[in-house]
C-alpha positions in Angstrom: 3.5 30.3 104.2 3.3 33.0 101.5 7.0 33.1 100.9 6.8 29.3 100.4 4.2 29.9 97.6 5.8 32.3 96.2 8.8 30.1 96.1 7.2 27.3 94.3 5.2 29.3 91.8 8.9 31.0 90.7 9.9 27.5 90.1 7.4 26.4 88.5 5.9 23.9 91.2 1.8 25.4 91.6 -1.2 24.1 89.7 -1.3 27.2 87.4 -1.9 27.2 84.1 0.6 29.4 82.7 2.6 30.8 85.9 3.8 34.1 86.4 7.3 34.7 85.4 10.0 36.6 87.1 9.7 40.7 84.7 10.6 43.9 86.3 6.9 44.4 85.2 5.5 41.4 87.8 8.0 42.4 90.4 6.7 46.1 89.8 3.0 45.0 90.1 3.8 43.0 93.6 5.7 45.9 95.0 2.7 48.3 94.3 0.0 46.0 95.6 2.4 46.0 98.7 2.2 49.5 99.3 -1.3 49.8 98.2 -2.4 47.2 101.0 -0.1 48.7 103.8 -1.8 52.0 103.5 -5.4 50.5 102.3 -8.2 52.8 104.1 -5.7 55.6 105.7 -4.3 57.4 101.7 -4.9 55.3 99.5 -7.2 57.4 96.4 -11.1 56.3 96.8 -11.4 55.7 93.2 -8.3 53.1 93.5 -10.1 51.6 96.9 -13.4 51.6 95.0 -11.6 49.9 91.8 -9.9 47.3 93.9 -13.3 46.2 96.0 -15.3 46.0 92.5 -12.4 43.8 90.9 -12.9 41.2 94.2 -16.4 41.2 93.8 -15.9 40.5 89.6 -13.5 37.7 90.8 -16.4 36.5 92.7 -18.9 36.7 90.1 -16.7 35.2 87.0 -14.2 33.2 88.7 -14.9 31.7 92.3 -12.4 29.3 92.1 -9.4 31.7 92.1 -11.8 33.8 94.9 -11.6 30.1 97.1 -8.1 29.2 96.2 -6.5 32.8 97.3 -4.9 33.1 93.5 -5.1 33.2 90.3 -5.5 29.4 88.6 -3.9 31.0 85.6 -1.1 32.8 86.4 -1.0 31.7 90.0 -0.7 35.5 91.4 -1.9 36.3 95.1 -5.8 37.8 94.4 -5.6 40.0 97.0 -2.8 41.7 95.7 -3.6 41.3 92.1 -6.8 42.9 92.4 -4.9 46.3 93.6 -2.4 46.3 90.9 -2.8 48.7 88.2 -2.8 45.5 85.2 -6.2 44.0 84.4 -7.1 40.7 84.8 -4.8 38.7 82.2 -7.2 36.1 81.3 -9.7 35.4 78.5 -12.8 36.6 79.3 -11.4 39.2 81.9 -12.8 39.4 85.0 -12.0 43.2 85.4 -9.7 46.1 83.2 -6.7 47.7 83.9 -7.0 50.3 86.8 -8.9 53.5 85.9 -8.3 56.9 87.0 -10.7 59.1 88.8 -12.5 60.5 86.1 -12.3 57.1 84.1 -13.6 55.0 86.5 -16.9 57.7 87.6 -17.9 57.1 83.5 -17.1 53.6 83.9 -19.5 53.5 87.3 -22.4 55.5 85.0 -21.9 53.5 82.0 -22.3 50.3 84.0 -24.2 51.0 86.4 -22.1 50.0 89.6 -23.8 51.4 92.6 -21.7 49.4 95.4 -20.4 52.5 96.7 -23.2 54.9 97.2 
């Protein structure tokens, strides 16, 4: 079933607004959310596992219909996947920023006041 979406949405055949294009930078971004998900909750860095739970729940919050559709209505991306990649969300307003590293993202956690994980 996924390859078949992902079939149609490299040729151009999904409801997205402005669909995802074939760039070493996309496949990149697949590839690492790939790897990220296989090893989710055994390696993977807490502040990346941390990142990528807050980014669902800001997908939630500020955009339930890509949440209930499974991808992006923009760019027609997988929102599991995208939400483990290291790009922010691509759309105006954002729903979350790039990936953060460790020290980054305990600021960003004070800053904002994010207390999901404690």
């Amino acid at each position: 079933m996924k390859l078949k979406y992902y079939w149609n949405l490299l040729t151009g055949k999904t409801k997205a607004l402005n669909p995802a294009k074939l760039t070493p930078r996309n496949i990149y971004a697949v590839i690492q959310s790939m790897f990220r998900r296989s090893i989710q909750g055994f390696s993977v860095q807490q502040h990346i596992y941390e990142q990528a739970i807050w980014r669902r729940t800001e997908v939630i919050k500020k955009s339930p219909q890509c949440w209930e559709e499974g991808h992006c209505i923009h760019c027609g991306c997988e929102m599991l996947g995208k939400t483990i990649e290291d790009r922010g969300c691509e759309n105006e307003p954002r729903c979350y920023p790039d990936m953060m590293n460790k020290e980054e993202w305990k600021q960003f956690k004070l800053s904002n006041n994010i207390k999901i994980f404690e």
